[in-house]
C-alpha positions as CSV (number, residue, x, y, z in Angstrom):
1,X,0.0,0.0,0.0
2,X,1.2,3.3,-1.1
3,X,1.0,5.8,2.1
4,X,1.3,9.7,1.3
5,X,1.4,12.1,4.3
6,X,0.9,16.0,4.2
7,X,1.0,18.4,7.0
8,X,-0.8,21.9,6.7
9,X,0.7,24.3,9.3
10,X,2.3,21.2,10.6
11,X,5.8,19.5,10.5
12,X,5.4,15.8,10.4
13,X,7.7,14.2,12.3
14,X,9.6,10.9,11.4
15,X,7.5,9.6,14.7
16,X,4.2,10.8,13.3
17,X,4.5,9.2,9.6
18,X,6.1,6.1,11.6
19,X,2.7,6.5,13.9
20,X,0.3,6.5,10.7
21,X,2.1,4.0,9.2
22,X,1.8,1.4,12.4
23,X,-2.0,2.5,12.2
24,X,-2.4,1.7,8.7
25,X,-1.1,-1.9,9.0
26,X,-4.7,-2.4,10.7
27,X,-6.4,-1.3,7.5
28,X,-4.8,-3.8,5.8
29,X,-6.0,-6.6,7.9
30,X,-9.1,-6.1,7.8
31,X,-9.0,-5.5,3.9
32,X,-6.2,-6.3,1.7
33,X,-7.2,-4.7,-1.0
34,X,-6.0,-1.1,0.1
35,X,-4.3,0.5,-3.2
36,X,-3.2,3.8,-1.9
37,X,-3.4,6.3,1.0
38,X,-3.3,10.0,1.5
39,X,-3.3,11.9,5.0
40,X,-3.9,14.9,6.1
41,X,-2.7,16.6,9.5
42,X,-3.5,19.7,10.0
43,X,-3.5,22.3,13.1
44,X,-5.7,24.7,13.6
45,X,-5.4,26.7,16.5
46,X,-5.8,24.4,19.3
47,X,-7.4,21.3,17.0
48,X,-5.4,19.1,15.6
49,X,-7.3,17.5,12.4
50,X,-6.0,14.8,10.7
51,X,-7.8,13.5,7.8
52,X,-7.3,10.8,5.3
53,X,-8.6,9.1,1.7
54,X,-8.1,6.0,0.6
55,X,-8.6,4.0,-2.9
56,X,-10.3,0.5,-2.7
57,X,-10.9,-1.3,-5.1
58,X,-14.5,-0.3,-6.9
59,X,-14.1,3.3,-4.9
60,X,-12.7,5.9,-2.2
61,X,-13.1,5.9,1.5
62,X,-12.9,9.6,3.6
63,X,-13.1,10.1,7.0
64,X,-11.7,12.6,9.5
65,X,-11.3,13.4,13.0
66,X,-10.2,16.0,15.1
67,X,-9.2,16.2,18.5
68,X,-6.7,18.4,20.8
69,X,-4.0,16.0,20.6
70,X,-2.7,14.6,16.8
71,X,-2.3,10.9,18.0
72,X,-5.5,10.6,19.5
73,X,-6.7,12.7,16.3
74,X,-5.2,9.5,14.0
75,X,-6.3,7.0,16.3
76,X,-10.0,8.1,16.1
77,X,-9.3,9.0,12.4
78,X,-7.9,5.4,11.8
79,X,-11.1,3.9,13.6
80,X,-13.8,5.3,11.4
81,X,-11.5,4.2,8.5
82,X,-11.6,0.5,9.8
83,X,-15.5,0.7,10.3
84,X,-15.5,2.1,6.3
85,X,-13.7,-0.2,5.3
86,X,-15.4,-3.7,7.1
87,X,-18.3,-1.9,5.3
88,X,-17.3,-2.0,1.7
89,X,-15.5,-5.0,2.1
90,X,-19.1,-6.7,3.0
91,X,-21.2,-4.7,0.1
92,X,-18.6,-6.5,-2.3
93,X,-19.4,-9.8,-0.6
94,X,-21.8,-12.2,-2.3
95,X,-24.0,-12.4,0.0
96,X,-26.6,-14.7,-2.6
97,X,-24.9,-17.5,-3.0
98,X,-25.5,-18.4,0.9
99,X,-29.5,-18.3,-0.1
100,X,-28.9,-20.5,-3.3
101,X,-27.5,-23.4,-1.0
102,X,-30.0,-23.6,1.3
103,X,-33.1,-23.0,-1.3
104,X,-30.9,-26.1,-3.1
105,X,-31.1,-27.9,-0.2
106,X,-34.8,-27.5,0.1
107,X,-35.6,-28.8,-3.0
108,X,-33.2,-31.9,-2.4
């Protein structure tokens, strides 16, 4: 997976991109199908926003979070990405061919 990471009004730190990147791996259990990643960290005044888009296969996932610290920021940032993602991952699921066994089984 191809991880980008931007800071707006924000240095990022070796620790930070080595932060997102140990978050990320998560994503990819879940779903290995991950193509690419862009993040966003961005400070504004006392909010630290971080903020992130990722290509699936068949589409894009956003989500961001903001908080007054940047870890916790990623760390609720990275959860709403795993809840996205478990989602898509079962919309590409075919969930019919569970209902063709058990009608086949009926008619057996």
């Amino acid at each position: 997976m191809q991880i980008d990471i931007t800071g707006h009004h924000v240095e990022v730190s070796d620790s930070l991109k080595e932060y997102v990147r140990e978050k990320c791996q998560k994503l990819e259990r879940h779903f290995d199908n991950v193509v690419d990643a862009h993040f966003i960290l961005t400070v504004e005044k006392l909010l630290h926003k971080a903020e992130a888009t990722i290509m699936v296969r068949g589409g894009k996932i956003y989500a961001d979070a903001t908080n007054e610290d940047m870890y916790a920021a990623i760390d609720a940032l990275v959860d709403k990405l795993d809840r996205q993602v478990v989602k898509h991952e079962e919309k590409l699921k075919d969930h019919r061919r569970a209902e063709g066994a058990v009608s086949q089984a009926v008619q057996e």
